[in-house]
C-alpha positions, 0 to 999 in steps of 0.5 A, spaced: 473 466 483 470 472 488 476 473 493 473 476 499 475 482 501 471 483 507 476 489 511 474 493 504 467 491 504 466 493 511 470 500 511 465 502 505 458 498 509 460 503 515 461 510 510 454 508 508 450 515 508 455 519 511 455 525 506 460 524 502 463 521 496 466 514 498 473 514 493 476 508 492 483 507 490 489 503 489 494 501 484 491 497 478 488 490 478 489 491 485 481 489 486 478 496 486 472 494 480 471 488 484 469 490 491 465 496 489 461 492 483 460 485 486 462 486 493 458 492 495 453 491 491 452 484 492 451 486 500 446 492 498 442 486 495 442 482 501 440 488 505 434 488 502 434 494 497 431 494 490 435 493 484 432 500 481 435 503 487 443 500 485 445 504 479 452 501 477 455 505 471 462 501 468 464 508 464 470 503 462 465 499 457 464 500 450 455 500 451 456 506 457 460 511 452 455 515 451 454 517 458 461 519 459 457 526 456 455 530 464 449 532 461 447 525 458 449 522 465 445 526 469 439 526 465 439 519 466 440 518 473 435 524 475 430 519 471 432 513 475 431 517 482 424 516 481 422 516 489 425 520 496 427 513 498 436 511 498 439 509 492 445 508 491 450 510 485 457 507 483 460 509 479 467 505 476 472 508 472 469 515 473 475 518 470 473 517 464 467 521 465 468 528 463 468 534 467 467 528 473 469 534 478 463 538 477 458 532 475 461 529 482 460 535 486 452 536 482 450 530 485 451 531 491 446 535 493 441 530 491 439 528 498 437 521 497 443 519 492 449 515 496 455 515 491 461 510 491 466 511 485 473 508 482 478 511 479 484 509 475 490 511 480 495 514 475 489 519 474 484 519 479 489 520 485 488 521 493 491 528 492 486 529 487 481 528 491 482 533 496 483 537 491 476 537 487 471 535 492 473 540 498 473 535 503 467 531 500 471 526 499 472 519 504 477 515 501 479 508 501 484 505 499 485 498 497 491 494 497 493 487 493 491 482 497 495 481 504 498 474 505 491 471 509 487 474 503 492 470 498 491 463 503 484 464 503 484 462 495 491 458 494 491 451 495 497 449 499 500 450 505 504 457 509 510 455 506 508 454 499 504 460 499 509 464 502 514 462 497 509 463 491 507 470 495 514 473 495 516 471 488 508 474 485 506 478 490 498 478 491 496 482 485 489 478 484 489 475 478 495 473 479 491 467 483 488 465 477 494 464 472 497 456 472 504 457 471 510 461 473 510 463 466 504 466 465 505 470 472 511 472 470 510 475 464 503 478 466 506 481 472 512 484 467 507 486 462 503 490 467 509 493 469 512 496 461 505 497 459 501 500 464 503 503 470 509 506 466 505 509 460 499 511 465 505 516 469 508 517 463 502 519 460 500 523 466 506 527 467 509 528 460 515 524 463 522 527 459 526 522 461 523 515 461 529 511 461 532 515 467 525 512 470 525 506 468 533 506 472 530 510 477 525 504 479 531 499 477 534 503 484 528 502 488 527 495 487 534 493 487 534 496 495 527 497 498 528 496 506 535 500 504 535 507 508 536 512 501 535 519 499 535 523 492 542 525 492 544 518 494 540 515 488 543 521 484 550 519 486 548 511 484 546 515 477 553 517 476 557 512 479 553 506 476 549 509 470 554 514 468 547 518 467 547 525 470 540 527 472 539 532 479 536 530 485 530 535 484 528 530 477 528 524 482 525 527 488 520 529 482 520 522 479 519 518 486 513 523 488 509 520 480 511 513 483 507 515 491 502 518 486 501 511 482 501 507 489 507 503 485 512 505 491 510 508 499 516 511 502 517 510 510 520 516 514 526 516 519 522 518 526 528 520 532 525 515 539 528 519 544 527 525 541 520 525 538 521 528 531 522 527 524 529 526 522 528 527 515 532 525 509 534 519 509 528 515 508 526 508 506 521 506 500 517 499 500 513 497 494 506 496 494 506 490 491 513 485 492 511 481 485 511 487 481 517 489 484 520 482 482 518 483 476 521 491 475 528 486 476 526 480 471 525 475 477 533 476 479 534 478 485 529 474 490 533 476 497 527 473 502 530 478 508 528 484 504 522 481 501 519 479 508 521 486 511 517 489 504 510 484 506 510 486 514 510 494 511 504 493 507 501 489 513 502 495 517 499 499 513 493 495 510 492 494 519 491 502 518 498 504 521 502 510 520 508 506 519 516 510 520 523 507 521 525 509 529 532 511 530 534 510 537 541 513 540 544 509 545 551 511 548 557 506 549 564 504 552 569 505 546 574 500 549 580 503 544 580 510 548 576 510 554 570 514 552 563 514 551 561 515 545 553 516 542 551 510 536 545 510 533 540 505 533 535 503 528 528 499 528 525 497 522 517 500 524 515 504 528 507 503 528 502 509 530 495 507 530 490 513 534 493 512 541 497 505 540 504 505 538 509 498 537 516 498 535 517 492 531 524 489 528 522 484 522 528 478 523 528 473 518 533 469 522 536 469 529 541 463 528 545 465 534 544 469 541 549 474 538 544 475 532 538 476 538 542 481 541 542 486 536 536 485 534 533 487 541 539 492 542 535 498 538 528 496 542 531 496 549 534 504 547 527 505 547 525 507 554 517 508 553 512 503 555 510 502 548 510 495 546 515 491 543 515 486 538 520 480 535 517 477 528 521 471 526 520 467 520 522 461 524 515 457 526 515 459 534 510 459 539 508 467 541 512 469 548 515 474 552 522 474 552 526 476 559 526 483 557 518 483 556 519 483 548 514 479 544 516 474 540 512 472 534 512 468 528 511 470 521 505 467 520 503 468 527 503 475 525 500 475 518 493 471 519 491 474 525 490 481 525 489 481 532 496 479 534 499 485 535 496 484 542 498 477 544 
């Protein structure tokens, strides 16, 4: 089953012939080989190119070793480039190939060779990029599917998606598999015995279970504002483990670098600056999550503000957590104090700007006041946006706050400007 993955294929349709080396990245099994290998290839055909001028490379496959040599790997392609029209090269898995940096680099300086290339993100990362390419490298990161995309492929009602996607999250082969069982020990296998061994191996971690404990933290309170000296004192409180919070900064930066984890920073409205510590972290996908903590700790509110952050950013937002001041009447002794205020995201994309509070329930016009309390703290003219699981039609409230249903909100990309 071939899930369509058309906001990706576009983003690398509108790179072509741009110069650069076009960098596919994501966290594993998120899709990556898929999009380049049959996606993307499959539009080049339909646009009428020749099938000599594809040149897909899967240096992951057992017939293809012996061009993980450079030198092997450059005869070959200098004998494919037979004329001076486009041709076009992808490359999967291009860690595998040695000395991949320079023999990337070599390649670019041949005129009519457009190149796309993955990478497995624990050894092929965004920072890597930059590094080695100079600035020649256009990246495009891919995510596990967004909650359109799962429904596209799933055979039920929003509900009953929603339900299975917040407990399995949208890793794409989890589309596939037929039982909860199957899912679940996928997801927990991937988890033991991919992504940690490819940080551990990547990194030379020292101390493996405190990583593992560190993750058991962040699973256990994503949405929750927290630092490392935070996490640091929960080591010692809870774990009676010692462990600095230079080695959990450390530990957290090898979780961002493997795209496991994203953390989102506190940004002060009024103020119109960074805060700082502390931060909160979101997971890039809600089922590995759920997985990292044996399916326990399946809290809907939380799991809902983690989807509606990797929505925003799948959208190409810059997404921090607002603080908004606010100064009120103490009635015990007369005088005005100052509080602050949060709002779940602040949503930056070029010129436009959203404030947004995620609100699984508003049971009660006490509960609609103090999710409005922190937007109405921002006097900006910027757009503010209610979503709610509840099914509602979209409307501007008294306060010209946009209310919107959770749906509503995640099957139009667009509903941002309603």
């Amino acid at each position: 089953m071939l899930i369509n993955r058309s906001q990706y294929l576009q983003k690398l349709i509108n790179r072509m012939h741009n110069g650069l080396i076009k960098v596919v990245t994501g966290i594993r099994r998120s899709g990556k080989s898929v999009l380049l290998l049959k996606l993307f290839c499959q539009h080049l055909r339909d646009s009428g190119i020749p099938a000599d001028h594809i040149i897909p490379m899967e240096f992951d496959r057992r017939e293809n070793r012996p061009f993980r040599d450079p030198d092997m790997l450059l005869d070959y392609l200098k004998s494919k480039l037979a004329d001076d029209s486009s041709y076009y090269l992808l490359l999967d898995e291009v860690q595998m190939l040695e000395e991949f940096e320079e023999v990337l680099n070599s390649l670019l300086h041949e005129p009519n060779l457009d190149i796309y290339v993955t990478g497995s993100n624990s050894k092929f990362l965004s920072s890597d990029i930059l590094t080695e390419f100079r600035g020649r490298g256009d990246e495009v990161h891919i995510f596990p599917l967004s909650f359109g995309e799962f429904m596209e492929v799933y055979d039920g009602d929003d509900y009953n998606g929603w339900a299975e996607y917040i407990m399995y999250g949208g890793l794409p082969l989890t589309t596939t598999l037929k039982t909860d069982e199957q899912k679940a020990k996928y997801l927990i296998n991937l988890f033991r015995e991919t992504y940690l061994k490819d940080i551990a191996e990547r990194n030379t971690i020292e101390k493996p279970r405190e990583m593992e404990d560190l993750l058991n933290i962040l699973a256990s309170s994503i949405g929750a504002l927290t630092n490392p000296s935070k996490i640091e004192a929960t080591f010692q409180s809870r774990l009676h483990s010692s462990i600095s919070d230079n080695t959990i900064n450390k530990y957290i930066g090898y979780l961002k670098e493997a795209f496991l984890i994203d953390e989102a920073k506190r940004y002060d409205v009024k103020g119109r600056k960074y805060i700082g510590s502390p931060l909160k972290y979101y997971f890039e996908d809600v089922g590995l999550r759920n997985a990292r903590l044996d399916f326990r700790q399946i809290e809907e509110p939380h799991l809902m503000e983690n989807v509606l952050y990797n929505e925003l950013r799948m959208r190409g937002f810059n997404v921090d957590v607002g603080s908004a001041s606010q100064r009120y009447m103490d009635k015990a002794s007369g005088k005005k104090l100052l509080k602050h205020l949060e709002i779940d995201f602040v949503a930056n994309l070029g010129s436009k700007r959203y404030y947004i509070q995620s609100a699984y329930q508003l049971p009660s016009d006490e509960k609609m006041q103090q999710e409005k309390a922190s937007l109405l703290a921002v006097r900006d003219s910027f757009k503010k946006i209610i979503i709610v699981k509840d099914v509602i039609k979209p409307f501007h409230n008294e306060d010209g706050i946009l209310m919107i249903g959770l749906f509503d909100f995640l099957h139009h990309p667009d509903s941002l400007e309603w």
